[in-house]
C-alpha positions in Angstrom: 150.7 5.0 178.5 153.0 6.9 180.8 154.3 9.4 178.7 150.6 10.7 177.6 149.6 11.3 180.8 152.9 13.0 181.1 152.3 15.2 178.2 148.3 15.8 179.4 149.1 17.1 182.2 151.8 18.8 181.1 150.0 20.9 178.4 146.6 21.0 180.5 148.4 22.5 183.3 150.2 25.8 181.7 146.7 26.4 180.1 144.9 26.5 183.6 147.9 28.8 185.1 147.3 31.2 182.2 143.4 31.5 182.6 143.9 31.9 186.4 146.5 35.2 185.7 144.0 36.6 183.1 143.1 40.4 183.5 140.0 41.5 184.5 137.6 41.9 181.6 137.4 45.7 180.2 135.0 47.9 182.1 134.0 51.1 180.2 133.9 53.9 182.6 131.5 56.5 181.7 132.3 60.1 181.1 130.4 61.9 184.0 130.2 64.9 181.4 128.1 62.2 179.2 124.5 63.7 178.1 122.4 60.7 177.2 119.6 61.8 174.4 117.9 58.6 175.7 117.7 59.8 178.6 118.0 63.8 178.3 116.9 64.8 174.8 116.3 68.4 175.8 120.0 68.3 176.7 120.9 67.6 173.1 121.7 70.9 171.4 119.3 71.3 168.5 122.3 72.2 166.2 123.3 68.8 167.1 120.1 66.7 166.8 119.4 69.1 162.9 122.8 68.3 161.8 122.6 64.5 162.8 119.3 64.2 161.1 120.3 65.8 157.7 123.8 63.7 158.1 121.2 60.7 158.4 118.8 61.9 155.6 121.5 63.5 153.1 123.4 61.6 150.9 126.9 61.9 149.8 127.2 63.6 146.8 129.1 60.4 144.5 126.1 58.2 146.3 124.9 55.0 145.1 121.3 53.5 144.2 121.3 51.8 147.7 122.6 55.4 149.3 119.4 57.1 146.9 117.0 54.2 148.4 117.9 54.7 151.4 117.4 58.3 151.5 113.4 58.0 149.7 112.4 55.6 152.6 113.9 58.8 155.0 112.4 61.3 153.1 109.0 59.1 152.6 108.9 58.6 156.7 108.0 62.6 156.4 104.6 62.8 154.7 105.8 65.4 152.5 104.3 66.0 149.1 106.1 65.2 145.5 107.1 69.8 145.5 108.4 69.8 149.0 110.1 66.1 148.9 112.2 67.6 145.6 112.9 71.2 147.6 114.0 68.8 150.3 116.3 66.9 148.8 117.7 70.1 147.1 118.5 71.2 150.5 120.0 68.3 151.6 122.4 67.3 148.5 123.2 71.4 149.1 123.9 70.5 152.9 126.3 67.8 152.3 127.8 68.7 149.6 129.1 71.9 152.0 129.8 69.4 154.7 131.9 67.8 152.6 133.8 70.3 151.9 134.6 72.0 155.1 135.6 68.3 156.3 137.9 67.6 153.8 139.2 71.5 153.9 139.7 71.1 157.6 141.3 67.5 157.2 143.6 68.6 154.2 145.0 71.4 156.5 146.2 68.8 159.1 147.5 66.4 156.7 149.8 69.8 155.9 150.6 69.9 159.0 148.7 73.6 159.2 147.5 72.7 162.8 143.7 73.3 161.7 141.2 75.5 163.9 138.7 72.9 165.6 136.3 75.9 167.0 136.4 76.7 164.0 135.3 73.8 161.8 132.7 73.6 164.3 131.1 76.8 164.3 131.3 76.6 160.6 129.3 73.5 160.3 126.7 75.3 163.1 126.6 77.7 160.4 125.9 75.5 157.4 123.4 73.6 160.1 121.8 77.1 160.5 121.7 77.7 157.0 120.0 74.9 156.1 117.2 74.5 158.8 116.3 78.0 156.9 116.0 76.6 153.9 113.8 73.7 154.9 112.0 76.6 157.1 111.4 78.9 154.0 110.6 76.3 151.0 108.8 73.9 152.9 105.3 74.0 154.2 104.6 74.9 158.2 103.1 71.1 158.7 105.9 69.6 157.1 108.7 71.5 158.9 106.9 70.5 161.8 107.4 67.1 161.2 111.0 67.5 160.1 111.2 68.7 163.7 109.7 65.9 165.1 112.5 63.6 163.6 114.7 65.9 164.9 113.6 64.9 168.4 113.3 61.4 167.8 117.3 61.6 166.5 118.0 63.5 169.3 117.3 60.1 171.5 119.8 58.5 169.7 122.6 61.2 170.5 125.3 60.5 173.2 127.4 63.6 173.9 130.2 64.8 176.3 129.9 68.1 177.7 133.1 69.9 177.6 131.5 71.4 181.2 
C-alpha cells in the first residue's frame, strides 16, 4: 500500500508545481489606432463599408449552389425588383471577378519575389470599389440604391479597422 501512495504523490505533486508556474493567460491589447464600426460607423470609410458589402453579397466566380443561395437571400434582403436584382448581380459577378484578379495579380508578383506595390493594390481595388458603386448608381433605381446604402451602413458596424494615424 506504500508504494501507491508513493507513486500518488509522486505524480500528483509535479502536476501541482507545473499549474502553479503557468503563464498568465493571453491578454489581447488593443490597437489604440483601432476604429470600431460598432461603435464609430461614420469612422468607417465608405470605400471600406461598399467594398465589404459587395465582398459579402458577390460570389466567387467558380461558386457553388450553397455560394448562389447564399447570395439570393443577400440580394432578396434588398427589395429589389426581378430587372434590378439581374443588373445587380451583373455588377457584382463583374466586381469580383476584377477583385479576383488584382488579388491574385498582386499575390503572383510576390510569390516572384517582385516585391509587389501595396498602395497600390489598394487604390486599385478603391478604384474597382468606385467603379462599381456607379454601376449600381446608374442601372439601379434611386429607392433601391438607397437601400443598398443602408446595408452599407449596417456592414459598416461590423468593420474593425486600424488607422495607420
Amino acid at each position: 500500500m506504500k508504494v501507491y501512495s508513493i507513486v500518488f504523490v509522486v505524480l500528483v505533486f509535479p502536476v501541482g508545481v507545473s499549474a502553479q508556474n503557468s503563464p498568465p493567460p493571453h491578454q489581447h491589447n488593443v490597437p489604440t489606432n483601432l476604429i470600431d464600426g460598432s461603435k464609430t460607423p461614420d469612422l468607417i470609410p465608405d470605400s471600406t463599408g461598399f467594398r465589404h458589402s459587395l465582398l459579402i453579397t458577390a460570389v466567387v466566380p467558380n461558386a457553388s449552389n450553397a455560394d448562389f443561395v447564399r447570395q439570393q437571400a443577400e440580394v432578396s434582403k434588398l427589395g429589389l425588383t426581378e430587372s434590378e436584382k439581374l443588373k445587380l448581380r451583373l455588377v457584382l459577378a463583374n466586381f469580383r471577378g476584377q477583385y479576383e484578379a488584382l488579388i491574385q495579380r498582386h499575390n503572383d508578383r510576390a510569390k516572384a519575389g517582385k516585391h509587389p506595390d501595396l498602395n497600390l493594390l489598394l487604390q486599385q481595388l478603391d478604384d474597382l470599389v468606385a467603379s462599381a458603386r456607379t454601376a449600381i448608381n446608374t442601372t439601379l433605381s434611386s429607392d433601391s440604391v438607397a437601400r443598398i446604402e443602408n446595408l452599407v451602413k449596417i456592414h459598416k458596424n461590423l468593420i474593425q479597422i486600424v488607422s495607420s494615424h
